[in-house]
C-alpha positions in Angstrom: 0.0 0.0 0.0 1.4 3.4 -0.9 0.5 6.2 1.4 1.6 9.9 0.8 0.6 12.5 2.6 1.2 16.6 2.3 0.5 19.0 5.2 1.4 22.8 5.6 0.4 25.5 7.4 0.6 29.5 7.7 0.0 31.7 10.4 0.4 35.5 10.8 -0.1 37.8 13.8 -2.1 41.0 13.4 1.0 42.3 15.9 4.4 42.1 15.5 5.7 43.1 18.5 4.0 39.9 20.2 6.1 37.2 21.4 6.6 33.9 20.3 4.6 31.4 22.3 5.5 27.6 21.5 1.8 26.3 21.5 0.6 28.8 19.2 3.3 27.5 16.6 4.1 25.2 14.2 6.5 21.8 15.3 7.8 19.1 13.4 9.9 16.2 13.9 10.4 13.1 15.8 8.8 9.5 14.8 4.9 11.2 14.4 5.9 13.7 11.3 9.3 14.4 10.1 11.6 11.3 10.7 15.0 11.2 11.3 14.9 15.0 12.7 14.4 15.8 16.0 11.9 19.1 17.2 15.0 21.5 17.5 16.6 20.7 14.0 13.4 21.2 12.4 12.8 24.6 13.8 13.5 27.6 11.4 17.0 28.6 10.0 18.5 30.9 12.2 17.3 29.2 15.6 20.3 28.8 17.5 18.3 26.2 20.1 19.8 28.0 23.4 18.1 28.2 26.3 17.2 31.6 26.1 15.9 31.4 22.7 11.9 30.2 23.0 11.1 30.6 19.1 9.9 26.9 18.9 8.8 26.1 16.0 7.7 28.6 13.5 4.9 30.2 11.8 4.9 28.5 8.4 5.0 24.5 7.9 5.4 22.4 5.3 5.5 18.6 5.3 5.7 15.7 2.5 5.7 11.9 3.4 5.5 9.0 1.1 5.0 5.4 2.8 4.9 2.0 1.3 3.6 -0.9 3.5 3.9 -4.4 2.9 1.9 -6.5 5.5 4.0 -9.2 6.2 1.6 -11.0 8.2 -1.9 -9.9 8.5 -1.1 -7.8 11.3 2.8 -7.0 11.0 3.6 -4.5 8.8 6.8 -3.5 6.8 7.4 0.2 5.5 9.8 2.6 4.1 9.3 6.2 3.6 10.8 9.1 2.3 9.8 12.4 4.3 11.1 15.8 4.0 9.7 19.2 5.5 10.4 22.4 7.6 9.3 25.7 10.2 10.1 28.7 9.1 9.2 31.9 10.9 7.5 33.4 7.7 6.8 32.9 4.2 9.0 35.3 2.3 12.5 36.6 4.0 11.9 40.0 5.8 14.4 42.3 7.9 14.0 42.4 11.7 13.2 46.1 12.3 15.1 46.5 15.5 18.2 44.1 14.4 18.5 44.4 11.3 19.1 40.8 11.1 17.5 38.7 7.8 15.3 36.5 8.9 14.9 33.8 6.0 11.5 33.2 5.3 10.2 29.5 3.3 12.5 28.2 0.2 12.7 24.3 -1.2 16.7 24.7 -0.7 16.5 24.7 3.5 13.8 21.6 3.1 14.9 18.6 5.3 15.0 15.7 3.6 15.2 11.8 5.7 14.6 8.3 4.5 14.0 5.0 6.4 12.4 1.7 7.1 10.4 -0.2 10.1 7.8 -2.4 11.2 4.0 -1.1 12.6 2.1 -3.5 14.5 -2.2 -3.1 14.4 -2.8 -3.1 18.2 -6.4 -2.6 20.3 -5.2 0.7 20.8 -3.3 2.4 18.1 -0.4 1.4 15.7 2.3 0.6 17.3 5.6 1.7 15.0 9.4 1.5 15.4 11.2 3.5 12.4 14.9 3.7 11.9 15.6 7.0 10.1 18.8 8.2 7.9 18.6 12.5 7.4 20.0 13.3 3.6 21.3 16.3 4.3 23.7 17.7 6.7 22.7 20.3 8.6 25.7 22.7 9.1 24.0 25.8 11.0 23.5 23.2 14.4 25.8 24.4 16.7 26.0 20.6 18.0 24.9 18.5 14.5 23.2 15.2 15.9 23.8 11.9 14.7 23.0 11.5 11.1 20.6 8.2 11.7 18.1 8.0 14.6 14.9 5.4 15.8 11.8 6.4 16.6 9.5 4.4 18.6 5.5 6.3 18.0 2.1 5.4 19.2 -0.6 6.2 17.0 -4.4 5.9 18.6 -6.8 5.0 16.4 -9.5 6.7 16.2 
C-alpha cells in the first residue's frame, strides 16, 4: 500500500511586537511527522536552540511523506518512507526592524529531507511503530549536529 501525505500550514499575527509562544506555533519532527529529525533541527533557519531562545517552531510549515507498507503477516507491517519538511518563521525573507538581522522566510533549498524503514504493529489501541531514520542532508548551522541516523518508537491511537 502506498500512502503519501502533504501538510502545511501559515499563520500571521495581526502584531508584530507579540512574542513567540511555543503552543501557538508550528513543530515538526520526531517519529509522528518528520523522521529522522528531531523538534530542535526542524525549527526555522537561524534558531540557534539556546536556552534563552523560546522561538519553537515557527509560523509556516510544510510537510511531504511518502510510505509504502507491505503486510507481512496480516497484522505485522513493513514500511519505508521518504519524508522531508520544515518551520520557518514566515513565508517570504523580511528584515527584523530593531536588528536588522535577515530572517529567511520558506525556500525548497532549507527543506529537510530523511529516509527510512520499520515495522507497525495493528494493536487494540493504536499502531504501534518503530522506524529507523537516515537525514540526507547535513545540517551545518546546528551548533551541536546530531547523529545522522536516529529510531523512533511512536504510538498512533486510532481513532
Amino acid at each position: 500500500m502506498l500512502v503519501p501525505r502533504v501538510d502545511g500550514g501559515l499563520m500571521h499575527f495581526l502584531d508584530p511586537t507579540a512574542q513567540a509562544v511555543s503552543q501557538l506555533r508550528f513543530q515538526l519532527g520526531g517519529g509522528a511527522n518528520l523522521r529522522g529529525w528531531g523538534v530542535r533541527q526542524a525549527n526555522p533557519p537561524g534558531w540557534d536552540g539556546g536556552p534563552a531562545d523560546f522561538r519553537i517552531g515557527g509560523n509556516v510549515s510544510a510537510l511531504g511523506s511518502l510510505e509504502l507498507r507491505y503486510a507481512l503477516w496480516p497484522r505485522l507491517h513493513l514500511f519505508g518512507f521518504v519524508d522531508a519538511g520544515r518551520t520557518w518563521e514566515s513565508l517570504v525573507d523580511r528584515v527584523d526592524p530593531i536588528t536588522g538581522a535577515v530572517q529567511p522566510g520558506a525556500h525548497y533549498s532549507s527543506l529537510l529531507p530523511a529516509a527510512g524503514a520499520g515495522v507497525a504493529l495493528p494493536t487494540p489501541v493504536g499502531r504501534a511503530a518503530m522506524s529507523a531514520a537516515v537525514r540526507l542532508r547535513e545540517e551545518t548551522a546546528l551548533p551541536r549536529p546530531p547523529p545522522m541516523a536516529t529510531f523512533h518508537f511512536v504510538l498512533v491511537p486510532s481513532l
